[in-house]
N, C-alpha and C positions, 0 to 999 in steps of 0.2 A: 518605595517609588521605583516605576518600571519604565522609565522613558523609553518611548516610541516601541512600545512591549517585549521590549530585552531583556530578558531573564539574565540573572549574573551567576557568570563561571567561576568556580572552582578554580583555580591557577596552581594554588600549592598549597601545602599544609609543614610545618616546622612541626618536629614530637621531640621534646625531650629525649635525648639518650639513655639516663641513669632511672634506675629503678626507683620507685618510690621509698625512701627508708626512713623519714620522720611521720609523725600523725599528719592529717588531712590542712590541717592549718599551716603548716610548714614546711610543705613539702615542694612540690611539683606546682602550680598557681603559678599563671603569668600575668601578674600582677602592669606591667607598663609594657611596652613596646614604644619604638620612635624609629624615622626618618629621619636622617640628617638635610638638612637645607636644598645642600645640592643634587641631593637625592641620588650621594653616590654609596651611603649602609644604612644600613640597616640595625639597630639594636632590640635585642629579646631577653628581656630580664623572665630565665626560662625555668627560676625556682631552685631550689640547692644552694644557695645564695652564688648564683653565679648569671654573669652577663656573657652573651654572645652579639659580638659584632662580625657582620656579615657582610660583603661586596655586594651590592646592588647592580642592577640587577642580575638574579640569578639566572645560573646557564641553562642554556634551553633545556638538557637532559635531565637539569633538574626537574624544569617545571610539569615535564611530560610523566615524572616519576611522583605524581603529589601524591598519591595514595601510598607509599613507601617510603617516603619520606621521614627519616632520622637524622635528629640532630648530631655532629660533629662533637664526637667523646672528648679525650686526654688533653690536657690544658698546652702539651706540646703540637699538640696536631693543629696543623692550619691548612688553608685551602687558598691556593693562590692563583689570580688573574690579574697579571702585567704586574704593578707595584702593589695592588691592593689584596691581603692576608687575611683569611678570617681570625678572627681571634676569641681566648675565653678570659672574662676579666674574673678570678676570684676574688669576691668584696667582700666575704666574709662573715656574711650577715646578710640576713633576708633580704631580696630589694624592691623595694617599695616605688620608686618615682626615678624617670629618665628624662633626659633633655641633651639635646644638643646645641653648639654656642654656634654663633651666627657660622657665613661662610669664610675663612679666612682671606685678608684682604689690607685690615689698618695698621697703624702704628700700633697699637694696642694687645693686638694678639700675643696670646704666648709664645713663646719660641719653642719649634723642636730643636732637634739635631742641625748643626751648622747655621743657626739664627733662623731659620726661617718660620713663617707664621705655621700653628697648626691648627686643626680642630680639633676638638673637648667634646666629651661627654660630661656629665655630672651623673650621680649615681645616689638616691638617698637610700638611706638604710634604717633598718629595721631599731637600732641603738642610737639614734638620732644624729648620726653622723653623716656627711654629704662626703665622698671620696671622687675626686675628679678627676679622669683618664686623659692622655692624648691617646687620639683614635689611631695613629697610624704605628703607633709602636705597640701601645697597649700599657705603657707604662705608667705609676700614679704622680698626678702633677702635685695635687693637694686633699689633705683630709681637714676640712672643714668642722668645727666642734664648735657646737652652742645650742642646737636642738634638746631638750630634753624628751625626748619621745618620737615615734618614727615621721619619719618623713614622706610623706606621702606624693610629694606633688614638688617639681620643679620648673623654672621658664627663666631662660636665656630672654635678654633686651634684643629684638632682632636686629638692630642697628649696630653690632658688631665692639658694643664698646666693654663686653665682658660682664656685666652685672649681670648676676644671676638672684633672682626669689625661689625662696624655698618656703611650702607651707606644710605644719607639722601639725603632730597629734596632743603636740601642748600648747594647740589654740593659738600661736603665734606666725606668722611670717618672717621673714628675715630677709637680708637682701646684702649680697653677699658683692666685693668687687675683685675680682681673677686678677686686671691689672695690675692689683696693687699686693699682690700674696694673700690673696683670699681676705683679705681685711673685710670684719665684718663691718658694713656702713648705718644697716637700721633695725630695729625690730619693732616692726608692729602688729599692734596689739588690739582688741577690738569684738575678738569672734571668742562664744560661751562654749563652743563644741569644738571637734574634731575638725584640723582646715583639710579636707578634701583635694583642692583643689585649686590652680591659680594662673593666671594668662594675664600676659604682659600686649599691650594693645601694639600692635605694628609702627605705628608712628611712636612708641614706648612715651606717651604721654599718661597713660592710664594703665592701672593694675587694678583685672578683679579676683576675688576670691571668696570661693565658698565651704561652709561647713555642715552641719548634721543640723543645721537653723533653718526657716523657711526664708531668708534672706540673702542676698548677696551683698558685697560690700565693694564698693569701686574705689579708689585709692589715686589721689596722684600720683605719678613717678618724678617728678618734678622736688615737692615738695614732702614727700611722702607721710601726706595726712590724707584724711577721711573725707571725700569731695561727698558720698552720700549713700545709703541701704536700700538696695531695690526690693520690693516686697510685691509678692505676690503669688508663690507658691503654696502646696498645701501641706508640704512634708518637708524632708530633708533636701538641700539643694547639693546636688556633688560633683557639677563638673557644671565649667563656661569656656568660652570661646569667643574672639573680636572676629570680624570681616576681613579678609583684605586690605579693606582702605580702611578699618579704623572705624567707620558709622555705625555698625549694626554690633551689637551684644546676644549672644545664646547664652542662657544657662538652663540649666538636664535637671530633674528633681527624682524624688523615690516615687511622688505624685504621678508619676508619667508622663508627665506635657513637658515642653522645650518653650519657652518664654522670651522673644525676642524682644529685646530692648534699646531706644538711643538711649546710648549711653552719656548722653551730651546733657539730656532734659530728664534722664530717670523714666522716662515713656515707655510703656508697652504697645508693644505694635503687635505682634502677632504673639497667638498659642498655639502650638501643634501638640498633638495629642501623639505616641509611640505604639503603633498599632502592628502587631506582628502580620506579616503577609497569609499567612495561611490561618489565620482565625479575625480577619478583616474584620468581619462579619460577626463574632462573635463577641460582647461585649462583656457579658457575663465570665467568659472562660478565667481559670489560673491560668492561663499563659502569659494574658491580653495585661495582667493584673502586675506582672514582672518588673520588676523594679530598673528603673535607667538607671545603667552606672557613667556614662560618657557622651557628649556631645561634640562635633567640630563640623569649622568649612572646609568646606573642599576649596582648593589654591585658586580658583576663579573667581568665587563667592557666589555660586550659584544652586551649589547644594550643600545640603545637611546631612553628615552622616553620625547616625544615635545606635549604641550598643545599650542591650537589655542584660539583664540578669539570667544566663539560661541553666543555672543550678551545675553546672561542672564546672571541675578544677583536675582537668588532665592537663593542663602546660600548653594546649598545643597550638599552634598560630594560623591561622586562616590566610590565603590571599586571594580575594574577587576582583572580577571586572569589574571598574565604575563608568557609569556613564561618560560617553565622550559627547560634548556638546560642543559649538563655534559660538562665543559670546557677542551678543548682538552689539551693534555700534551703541544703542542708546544703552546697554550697562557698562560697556567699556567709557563711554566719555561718562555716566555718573560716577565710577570706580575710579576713574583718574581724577574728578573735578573734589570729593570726596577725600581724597588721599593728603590733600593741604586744605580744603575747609571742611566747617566743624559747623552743627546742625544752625547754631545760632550764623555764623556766615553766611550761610546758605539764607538763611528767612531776611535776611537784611539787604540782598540784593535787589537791580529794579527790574523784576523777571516776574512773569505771568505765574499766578499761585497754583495751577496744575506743573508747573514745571519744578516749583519748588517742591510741591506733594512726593513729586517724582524721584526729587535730588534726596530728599529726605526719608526715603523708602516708607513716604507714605501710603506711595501706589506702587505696583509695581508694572 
């Protein structure tokens, strides 16, 4: 999608420093990347089994320098702006899934240096172990053990209370509580394949998650049972994503289409189909045919950004321009009115039924 026919720029590009020196499976593959909340780093789990954390945003000489751009060698080298350090986390082991824990703020956080709250990475790895950083020292809080098989996929509760889901390649979830010394608190159980994938709903009332099944599986967080399996793709399902406020469900399949769902009623609302921009048109092409690996919204909820399979495994990180858009008053008052009710609310009110179509992203 080209709003208002804006081609996206190039910004920067992240390469690995270190030479390739295992086989093609274990090498250089940059498997996760993440944003911290407040969008003050940046992590690049950049292959070698090593993580870089990065000062957000980068300095202008960088970004002017993107085609030349090398990642930051020797695990003593940092790069520093005001208090904030780049840093290299060795985890020792492949890494497979990143996340960051909310913004620091409650009673609950962990404590750095001199008591005060900090933020966390988690980190899963390749031996089914979850290893959890503080971001600002670099140092390991906790290594988490109960996976048996890699760990593909992690999601921090955004509500800052420390629970973190981890979904692994032994078909399981877990759900893990920081506040209390990693104590693990649940495992569930449910999915015949590989979990892919998994996202804790903003209002952290809901967890869904997927695997190599044509299904998704939504989960209370409350309760953590089985509230229902959304069904509708053709192939494998491997990545989702909640809204903003919580209403709308995406999940990404190998089929190519993104599947928006309430997640409240199991309803499908929309299919988008992932059509590469330079073979639009083409529908027969191997390009067009490339398998999704990811789906998310952008922090408004007004768009959808889908990464395809484009057959490389050079490590190396991309940054484009995204659409800058002013959200109109009627998504801001449904995104605020959405964010505390829940689709059945919504239909129960005594409000004109295009308004509800409306609140219910039945229209848009």
């Amino acid at each position: 999608m080209k709003p208002n026919g804006e081609e996206p720029v190039l910004l920067a590009e992240l390469k690995p420093g270190r030479p390739q020196r295992y086989d093609w499976k274990s090498s250089c593959e940059t498997w996760s990347v993440a944003f911290s909340p407040d969008g003050a780093w940046f992590a690049w789990s950049q292959g070698h089994c090593v993580v870089k954390l990065i000062p957000w945003p980068l300095e202008e000489t960088e970004l002017f320098k993107a085609s030349e751009r090398k990642s930051w060698g020797g695990k003593g080298e940092v790069r520093s702006r005001g208090a904030a350090k780049e840093k290299t986390l060795e985890c020792g082991q492949i890494v497979w899934g990143l996340a960051f824990s909310a913004c620091p703020g409650g009673d609950t956080e962990p404590t750095c240096a001199w008591g005060l709250p900090c933020l966390v990475l988690a980190t899963g790895l390749n031996d089914g172990r979850i290893k959890v950083w503080e971001v600002q020292t670099g140092h390991l809080l906790f290594s988490l053990v109960g996976h048996q098989d890699v760990v593909r996929d992690l999601s921090f509760a955004p509500n800052g209370s420390l629970i973190l889901v981890s979904a692994s390649r032994d078909k399981t979830l877990r759900v893990w509580d920081l506040s209390r010394d990693g104590r693990q608190v649940q495992v569930l159980s449910g999915h015949v394949q590989w979990v892919y994938c998994c996202s804790i709903s903003p209002d952290c009332s809901m967890l869904c998650s997927v695997s190599g099944e044509k299904s998704a599986l939504l989960w209370s967080m409350r309760s953590y049972t089985l509230i229902r399996r959304l069904e509708g793709h053709q192939s494998s399902v491997v990545s989702c994503d909640f809204s903003p406020d919580s209403a709308l469900l995406v999940t990404a399949s190998y089929d190519t289409c993104v599947i928006m769902w309430d997640p409240y009623t199991g309803e499908q609302l929309r299919t988008l189909r992932h059509v590469p921009l330079h073979s639009a048109l083409d529908y027969s092409s191997e390009i067009h045919s490339s398998s999704l690996r990811s789906v998310c919204f952008s922090p408004e909820g007004l768009y959808l950004a889908t990464v395809a399979d484009d057959r490389t495994r050079d490590g190396h990180v991309q940054f484009w321009t995204a659409p800058r858009v002013l959200s109109s008053l009627k998504h801001l008052c449904r995104k605020a009115l959405r964010t505390f009710l829940t689709t059945y609310q919504v239909l129960a009110l005594p409000i004109p039924k295009k308004l509800k179509e409306f609140l219910t992203y039945r229209t848009f």
